[in-house]
C-alpha positions as CSV (number, residue, x, y, z in Angstrom):
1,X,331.2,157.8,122.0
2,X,330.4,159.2,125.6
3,X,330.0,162.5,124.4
4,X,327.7,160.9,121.6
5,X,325.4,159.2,124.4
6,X,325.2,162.3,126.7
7,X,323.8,164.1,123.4
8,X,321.5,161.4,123.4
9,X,320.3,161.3,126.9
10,X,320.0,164.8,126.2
11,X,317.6,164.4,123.4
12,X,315.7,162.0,125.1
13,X,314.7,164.3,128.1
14,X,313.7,166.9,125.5
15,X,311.8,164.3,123.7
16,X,309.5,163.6,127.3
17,X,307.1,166.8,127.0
18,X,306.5,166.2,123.2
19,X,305.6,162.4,124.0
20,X,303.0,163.5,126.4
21,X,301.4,166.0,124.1
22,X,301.0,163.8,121.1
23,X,299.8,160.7,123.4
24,X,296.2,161.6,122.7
25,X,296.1,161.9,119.0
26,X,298.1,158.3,118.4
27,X,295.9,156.8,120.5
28,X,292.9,158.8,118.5
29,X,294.5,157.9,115.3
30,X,294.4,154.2,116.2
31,X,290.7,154.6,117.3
32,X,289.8,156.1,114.2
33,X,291.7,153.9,111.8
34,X,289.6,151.0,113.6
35,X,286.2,153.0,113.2
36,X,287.0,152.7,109.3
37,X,287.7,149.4,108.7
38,X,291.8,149.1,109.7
39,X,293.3,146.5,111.4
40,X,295.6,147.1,114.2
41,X,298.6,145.7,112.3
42,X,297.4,148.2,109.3
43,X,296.8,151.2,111.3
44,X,300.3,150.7,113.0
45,X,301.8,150.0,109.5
46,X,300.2,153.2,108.4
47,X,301.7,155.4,111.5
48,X,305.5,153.8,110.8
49,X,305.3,154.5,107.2
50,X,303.4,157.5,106.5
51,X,303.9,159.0,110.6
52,X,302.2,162.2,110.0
53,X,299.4,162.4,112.0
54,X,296.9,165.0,110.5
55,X,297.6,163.7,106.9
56,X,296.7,160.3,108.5
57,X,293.8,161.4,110.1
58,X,292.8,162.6,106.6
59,X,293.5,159.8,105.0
60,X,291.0,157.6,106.9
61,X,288.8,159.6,106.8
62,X,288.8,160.1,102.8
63,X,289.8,156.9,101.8
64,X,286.1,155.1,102.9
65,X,284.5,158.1,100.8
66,X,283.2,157.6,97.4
67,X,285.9,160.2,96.2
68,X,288.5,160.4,93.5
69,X,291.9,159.1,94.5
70,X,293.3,162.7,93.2
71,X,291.3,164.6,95.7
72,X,292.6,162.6,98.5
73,X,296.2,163.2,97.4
74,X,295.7,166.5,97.1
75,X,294.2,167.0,100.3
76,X,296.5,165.2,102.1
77,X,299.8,167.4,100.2
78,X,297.9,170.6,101.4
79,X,297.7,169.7,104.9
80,X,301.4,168.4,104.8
81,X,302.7,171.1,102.7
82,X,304.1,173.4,105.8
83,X,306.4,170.4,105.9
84,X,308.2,171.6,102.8
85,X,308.9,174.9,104.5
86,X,310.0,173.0,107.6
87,X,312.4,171.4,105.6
88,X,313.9,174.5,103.9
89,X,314.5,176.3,107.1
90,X,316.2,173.5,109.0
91,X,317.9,172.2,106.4
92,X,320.3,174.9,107.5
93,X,320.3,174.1,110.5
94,X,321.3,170.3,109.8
95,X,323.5,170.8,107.2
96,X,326.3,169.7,108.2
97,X,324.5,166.4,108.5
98,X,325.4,163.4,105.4
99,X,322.9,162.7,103.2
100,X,321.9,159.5,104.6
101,X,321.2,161.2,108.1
102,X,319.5,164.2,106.6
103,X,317.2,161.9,105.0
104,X,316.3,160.0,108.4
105,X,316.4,163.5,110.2
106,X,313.5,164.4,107.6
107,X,311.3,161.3,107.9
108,X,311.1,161.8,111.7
109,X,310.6,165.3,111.5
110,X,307.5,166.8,113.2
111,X,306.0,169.6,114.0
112,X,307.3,169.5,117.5
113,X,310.7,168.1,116.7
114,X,311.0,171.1,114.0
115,X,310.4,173.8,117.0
116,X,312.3,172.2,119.2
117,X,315.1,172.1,116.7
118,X,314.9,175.5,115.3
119,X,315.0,177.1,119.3
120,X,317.9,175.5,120.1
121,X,319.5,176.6,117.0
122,X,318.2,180.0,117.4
123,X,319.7,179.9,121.3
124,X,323.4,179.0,119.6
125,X,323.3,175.8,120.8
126,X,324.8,172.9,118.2
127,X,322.5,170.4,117.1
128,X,324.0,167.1,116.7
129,X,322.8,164.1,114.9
130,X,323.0,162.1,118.4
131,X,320.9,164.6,120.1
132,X,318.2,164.9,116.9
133,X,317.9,161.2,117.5
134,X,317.3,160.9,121.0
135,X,314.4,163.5,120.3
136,X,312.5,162.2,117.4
137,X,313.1,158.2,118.0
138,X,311.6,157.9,121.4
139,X,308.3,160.0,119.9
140,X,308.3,158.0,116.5
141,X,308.3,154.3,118.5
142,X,305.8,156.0,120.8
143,X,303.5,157.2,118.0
144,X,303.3,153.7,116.8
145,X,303.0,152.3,119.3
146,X,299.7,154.2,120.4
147,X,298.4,153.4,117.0
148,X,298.5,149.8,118.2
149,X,296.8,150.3,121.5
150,X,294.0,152.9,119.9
151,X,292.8,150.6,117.0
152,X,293.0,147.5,120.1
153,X,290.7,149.7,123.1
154,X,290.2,153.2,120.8
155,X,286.2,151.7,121.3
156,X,286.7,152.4,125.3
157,X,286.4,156.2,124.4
158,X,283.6,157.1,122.9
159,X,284.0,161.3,122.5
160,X,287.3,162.2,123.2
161,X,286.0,165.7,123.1
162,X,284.1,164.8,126.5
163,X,287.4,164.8,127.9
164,X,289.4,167.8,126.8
165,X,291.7,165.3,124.5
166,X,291.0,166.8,121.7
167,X,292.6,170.1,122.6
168,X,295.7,169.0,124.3
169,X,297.5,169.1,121.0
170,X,296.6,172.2,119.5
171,X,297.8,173.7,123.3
172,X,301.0,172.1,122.8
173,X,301.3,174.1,119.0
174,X,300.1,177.2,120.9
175,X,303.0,176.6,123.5
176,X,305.4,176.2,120.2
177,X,304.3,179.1,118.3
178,X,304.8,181.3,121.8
179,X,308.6,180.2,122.2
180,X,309.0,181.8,118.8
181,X,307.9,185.4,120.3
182,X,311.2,186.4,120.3
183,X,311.9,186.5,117.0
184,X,311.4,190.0,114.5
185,X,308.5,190.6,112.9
186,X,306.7,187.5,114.9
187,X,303.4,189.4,115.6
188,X,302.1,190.5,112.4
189,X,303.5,186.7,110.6
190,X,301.5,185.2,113.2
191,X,298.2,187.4,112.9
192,X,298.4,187.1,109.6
193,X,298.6,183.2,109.3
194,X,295.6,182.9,111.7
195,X,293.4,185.4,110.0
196,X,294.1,183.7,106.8
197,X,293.7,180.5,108.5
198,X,290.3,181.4,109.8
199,X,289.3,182.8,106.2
200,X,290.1,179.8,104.4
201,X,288.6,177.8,106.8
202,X,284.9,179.3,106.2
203,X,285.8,179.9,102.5
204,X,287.1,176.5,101.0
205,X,287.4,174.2,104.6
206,X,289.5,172.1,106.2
207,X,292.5,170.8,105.2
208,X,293.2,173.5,103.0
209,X,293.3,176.5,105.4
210,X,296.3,174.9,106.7
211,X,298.7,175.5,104.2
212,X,296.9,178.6,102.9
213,X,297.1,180.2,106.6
214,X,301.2,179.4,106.6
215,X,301.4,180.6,103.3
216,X,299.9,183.6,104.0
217,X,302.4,184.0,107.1
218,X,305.1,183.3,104.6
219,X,304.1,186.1,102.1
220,X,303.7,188.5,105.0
221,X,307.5,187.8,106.3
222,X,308.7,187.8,102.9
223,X,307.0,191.3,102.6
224,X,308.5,192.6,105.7
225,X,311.6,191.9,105.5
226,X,313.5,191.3,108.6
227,X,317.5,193.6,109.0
228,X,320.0,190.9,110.1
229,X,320.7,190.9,113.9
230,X,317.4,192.8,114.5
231,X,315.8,191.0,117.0
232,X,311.7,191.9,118.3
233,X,310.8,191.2,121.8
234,X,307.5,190.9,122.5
Protein backbone atom coordinates (compact mmCIF):
# COMPACT_ATOMS: atom_id res chain seq x y z
CA UNK A 1 0.00 0.00 0.00
CA UNK A 2 2.87 2.51 0.77
CA UNK A 3 4.76 1.54 -2.06
CA UNK A 4 1.39 1.86 -4.09
CA UNK A 5 1.01 5.72 -2.83
CA UNK A 6 4.65 6.66 -3.36
CA UNK A 7 3.95 5.42 -7.14
CA UNK A 8 1.31 7.76 -6.97
CA UNK A 9 2.76 10.76 -5.53
CA UNK A 10 5.15 9.98 -8.19
CA UNK A 11 2.72 10.25 -10.90
CA UNK A 12 1.27 13.17 -9.62
CA UNK A 13 4.50 15.30 -9.78
CA UNK A 14 4.94 14.09 -13.39
CA UNK A 15 1.38 14.87 -14.04
CA UNK A 16 2.26 18.99 -12.93
CA UNK A 17 4.09 20.16 -16.33
CA UNK A 18 1.39 18.41 -18.53
CA UNK A 19 -1.49 20.30 -16.39
CA UNK A 20 0.07 23.49 -17.17
CA UNK A 21 0.41 22.93 -20.83
CA UNK A 22 -3.05 21.77 -21.56
CA UNK A 23 -4.63 24.67 -19.13
CA UNK A 24 -5.15 26.89 -22.17
CA UNK A 25 -6.97 24.66 -24.57
CA UNK A 26 -9.66 23.36 -21.64
CA UNK A 27 -10.26 26.66 -20.81
CA UNK A 28 -10.46 27.43 -24.87
CA UNK A 29 -12.52 24.40 -25.28
CA UNK A 30 -15.06 25.70 -22.76
CA UNK A 31 -15.03 29.13 -24.45
CA UNK A 32 -15.76 27.72 -27.68
CA UNK A 33 -18.35 25.13 -26.70
CA UNK A 34 -20.28 28.38 -25.21
CA UNK A 35 -19.60 30.45 -28.55
CA UNK A 36 -21.86 27.49 -30.16
CA UNK A 37 -24.60 27.19 -28.20
CA UNK A 38 -23.32 24.62 -25.07
CA UNK A 39 -24.07 24.98 -21.76
CA UNK A 40 -21.51 24.80 -19.13
CA UNK A 41 -23.00 21.54 -17.64
CA UNK A 42 -22.89 20.27 -21.55
CA UNK A 43 -19.53 21.35 -22.47
CA UNK A 44 -18.12 19.79 -19.17
CA UNK A 45 -20.31 16.61 -19.96
CA UNK A 46 -18.66 16.59 -23.27
CA UNK A 47 -14.93 16.90 -21.88
CA UNK A 48 -15.67 13.88 -19.17
CA UNK A 49 -17.08 11.74 -21.72
CA UNK A 50 -15.51 12.24 -24.99
CA UNK A 51 -11.97 14.03 -23.19
CA UNK A 52 -10.14 14.42 -26.38
CA UNK A 53 -9.57 17.78 -26.97
CA UNK A 54 -8.91 18.38 -30.80
CA UNK A 55 -11.73 15.87 -31.67
CA UNK A 56 -13.77 18.12 -29.33
CA UNK A 57 -12.74 21.15 -30.67
CA UNK A 58 -13.94 19.55 -34.03
CA UNK A 59 -16.94 18.60 -32.91
CA UNK A 60 -18.21 22.06 -31.99
CA UNK A 61 -17.22 23.32 -34.51
CA UNK A 62 -19.05 20.88 -37.08
CA UNK A 63 -21.90 20.10 -35.27
CA UNK A 64 -23.60 23.86 -35.74
CA UNK A 65 -22.74 23.32 -39.63
CA UNK A 66 -25.35 22.35 -42.03
CA UNK A 67 -23.28 19.11 -42.69
CA UNK A 68 -23.93 15.40 -42.83
CA UNK A 69 -23.64 13.58 -39.53
CA UNK A 70 -21.07 11.08 -41.53
CA UNK A 71 -18.70 13.81 -42.39
CA UNK A 72 -18.50 14.86 -38.85
CA UNK A 73 -17.63 11.28 -37.68
CA UNK A 74 -15.33 10.89 -40.03
CA UNK A 75 -13.52 13.92 -39.39
CA UNK A 76 -13.40 13.53 -35.94
CA UNK A 77 -11.92 9.39 -36.39
CA UNK A 78 -9.08 11.07 -38.62
CA UNK A 79 -7.97 13.53 -36.25
CA UNK A 80 -8.23 10.80 -33.39
CA UNK A 81 -6.87 8.06 -35.45
CA UNK A 82 -2.94 8.41 -34.08
CA UNK A 83 -4.77 7.23 -31.00
CA UNK A 84 -5.09 3.72 -32.44
CA UNK A 85 -1.32 3.70 -32.88
CA UNK A 86 -0.89 5.04 -29.41
CA UNK A 87 -2.71 2.24 -28.26
CA UNK A 88 -0.74 -0.51 -30.06
CA UNK A 89 2.59 0.67 -28.93
CA UNK A 90 1.74 0.99 -25.29
CA UNK A 91 -0.21 -1.70 -25.04
CA UNK A 92 3.05 -3.35 -24.58
CA UNK A 93 4.07 -1.39 -22.33
CA UNK A 94 0.88 -1.91 -20.00
CA UNK A 95 0.41 -5.35 -20.52
CA UNK A 96 0.80 -6.69 -17.72
CA UNK A 97 -2.17 -4.53 -16.61
CA UNK A 98 -5.99 -6.61 -16.22
CA UNK A 99 -8.41 -5.82 -18.51
CA UNK A 100 -10.40 -3.64 -16.45
CA UNK A 101 -7.28 -1.32 -15.83
CA UNK A 102 -6.15 -1.39 -19.42
CA UNK A 103 -9.40 -0.14 -20.38
CA UNK A 104 -9.36 2.93 -17.87
CA UNK A 105 -5.48 3.35 -18.77
CA UNK A 106 -6.91 3.82 -22.49
CA UNK A 107 -9.76 6.24 -21.73
CA UNK A 108 -7.39 8.67 -19.99
CA UNK A 109 -4.75 8.28 -22.41
CA UNK A 110 -3.37 11.47 -24.03
CA UNK A 111 -1.12 12.57 -26.08
CA UNK A 112 1.04 13.73 -23.20
CA UNK A 113 0.30 10.82 -20.89
CA UNK A 114 1.31 8.51 -24.01
CA UNK A 115 4.99 10.25 -24.25
CA UNK A 116 5.43 10.41 -20.89
CA UNK A 117 4.65 6.72 -20.62
CA UNK A 118 6.52 5.39 -23.51
CA UNK A 119 10.05 7.49 -22.05
CA UNK A 120 9.86 6.08 -19.00
CA UNK A 121 9.43 2.68 -20.51
CA UNK A 122 12.10 3.39 -22.95
CA UNK A 123 14.50 4.53 -19.77
CA UNK A 124 13.74 0.77 -18.09
CA UNK A 125 11.79 2.21 -15.60
CA UNK A 126 8.49 -0.05 -14.57
CA UNK A 127 5.27 1.53 -15.10
CA UNK A 128 2.81 0.75 -12.64
CA UNK A 129 -0.85 1.07 -12.60
CA UNK A 130 -0.58 3.42 -9.33
CA UNK A 131 1.84 5.60 -11.00
CA UNK A 132 -0.26 5.74 -14.61
CA UNK A 133 -3.01 7.00 -12.32
CA UNK A 134 -1.41 9.61 -10.45
CA UNK A 135 -0.49 10.99 -14.00
CA UNK A 136 -3.53 10.89 -16.10
CA UNK A 137 -6.28 11.53 -13.13
CA UNK A 138 -5.05 14.81 -11.79
CA UNK A 139 -4.97 16.13 -15.82
CA UNK A 140 -8.41 14.38 -16.60
CA UNK A 141 -10.32 16.24 -13.44
CA UNK A 142 -8.30 19.28 -14.45
CA UNK A 143 -9.49 19.18 -18.11
CA UNK A 144 -12.98 19.21 -16.90
CA UNK A 145 -12.79 21.16 -14.87
CA UNK A 146 -11.47 24.06 -17.24
CA UNK A 147 -14.26 23.14 -19.52
CA UNK A 148 -16.45 24.50 -16.70
CA UNK A 149 -14.66 27.69 -16.05
CA UNK A 150 -14.19 28.43 -20.03
CA UNK A 151 -17.89 28.00 -21.10
CA UNK A 152 -18.68 30.29 -17.45
CA UNK A 153 -15.81 33.47 -18.27
CA UNK A 154 -14.34 31.86 -21.91
CA UNK A 155 -16.27 35.57 -23.07
CA UNK A 156 -13.37 37.48 -20.93
CA UNK A 157 -10.87 36.45 -23.78
CA UNK A 158 -11.72 37.55 -26.78
CA UNK A 159 -8.49 36.28 -29.17
CA UNK A 160 -6.55 34.05 -27.39
CA UNK A 161 -4.16 34.30 -30.18
CA UNK A 162 -3.43 38.04 -28.79
CA UNK A 163 -1.87 36.32 -26.15
CA UNK A 164 0.39 33.52 -27.24
CA UNK A 165 -2.23 30.83 -25.82
CA UNK A 166 -2.81 29.40 -28.75
CA UNK A 167 0.74 28.12 -29.09
CA UNK A 168 1.59 26.90 -25.77
CA UNK A 169 0.30 23.54 -26.65
CA UNK A 170 1.70 22.80 -29.79
CA UNK A 171 5.31 23.86 -27.82
CA UNK A 172 4.50 21.36 -25.36
CA UNK A 173 4.06 18.49 -28.51
CA UNK A 174 7.35 20.00 -29.87
CA UNK A 175 8.98 19.43 -26.26
CA UNK A 176 7.42 15.67 -26.60
CA UNK A 177 8.44 14.81 -30.00
CA UNK A 178 12.22 16.20 -28.93
CA UNK A 179 12.50 13.65 -25.86
CA UNK A 180 11.98 11.02 -28.52
CA UNK A 181 15.45 12.10 -30.36
CA UNK A 182 17.10 9.39 -28.98
CA UNK A 183 15.54 6.91 -30.56
CA UNK A 184 16.90 5.12 -34.30
CA UNK A 185 15.76 6.28 -37.30
CA UNK A 186 13.94 9.41 -35.38
CA UNK A 187 15.00 12.07 -37.94
CA UNK A 188 13.82 10.92 -41.22
CA UNK A 189 10.08 9.48 -39.26
CA UNK A 190 9.91 12.84 -38.04
CA UNK A 191 10.70 14.85 -41.43
CA UNK A 192 8.66 12.74 -43.07
CA UNK A 193 5.41 13.07 -40.84
CA UNK A 194 5.76 16.92 -41.01
CA UNK A 195 6.32 17.13 -44.76
CA UNK A 196 3.35 14.95 -45.22
CA UNK A 197 1.63 16.85 -42.65
CA UNK A 198 2.22 20.17 -44.44
CA UNK A 199 1.13 18.56 -47.81
CA UNK A 200 -2.09 17.31 -46.72
CA UNK A 201 -2.72 20.26 -45.03
CA UNK A 202 -2.74 22.57 -48.42
CA UNK A 203 -4.04 19.49 -50.40
CA UNK A 204 -7.30 18.19 -48.47
CA UNK A 205 -7.10 20.53 -45.00
CA UNK A 206 -7.43 20.28 -41.63
CA UNK A 207 -8.20 17.56 -39.70
CA UNK A 208 -7.09 15.16 -42.09
CA UNK A 209 -3.36 16.04 -42.31
CA UNK A 210 -3.20 14.77 -38.92
CA UNK A 211 -3.48 11.30 -39.33
CA UNK A 212 -2.18 11.34 -42.99
CA UNK A 213 1.18 13.19 -41.63
CA UNK A 214 1.58 10.09 -38.76
CA UNK A 215 0.70 7.76 -41.26
CA UNK A 216 3.16 8.82 -43.44
CA UNK A 217 5.80 8.62 -40.42
CA UNK A 218 4.50 5.21 -39.84
CA UNK A 219 5.12 3.91 -43.49
CA UNK A 220 8.57 5.61 -43.49
CA UNK A 221 9.66 3.60 -40.07
CA UNK A 222 8.09 0.55 -41.33
CA UNK A 223 10.35 1.10 -44.48
CA UNK A 224 13.45 1.62 -42.59
CA UNK A 225 13.49 -0.77 -40.48
CA UNK A 226 15.11 -0.34 -37.25
CA UNK A 227 18.17 -3.59 -36.01
CA UNK A 228 17.24 -4.42 -32.34
CA UNK A 229 19.53 -2.69 -29.80
CA UNK A 230 20.56 -0.07 -32.45
CA UNK A 231 20.06 3.05 -30.83
CA UNK A 232 20.54 6.83 -33.05
CA UNK A 233 21.66 9.80 -31.15
CA UNK A 234 20.99 12.85 -32.42
Amino acid sequence: MASSRSEFMRGVRDAVPVIFAVAPFGLLFGALAAENGMNAFEATLMSALLYAGASQMVGIELFGSDIPAWVIVLSILAVNFRHVLYSATMGQTIRAYSRPRKALAFFLMTDPQFAVTEQRAEAGVPTPFAWYLGLALPVYVMWVLEAYVGAVFGGLIDDPAAYGIDFLLPLYFLGMVMGFRGRANWLPVVLASALASVVAYHLVGSPWHVSLGGLAGVIVAAVIGVRPGHKLVV
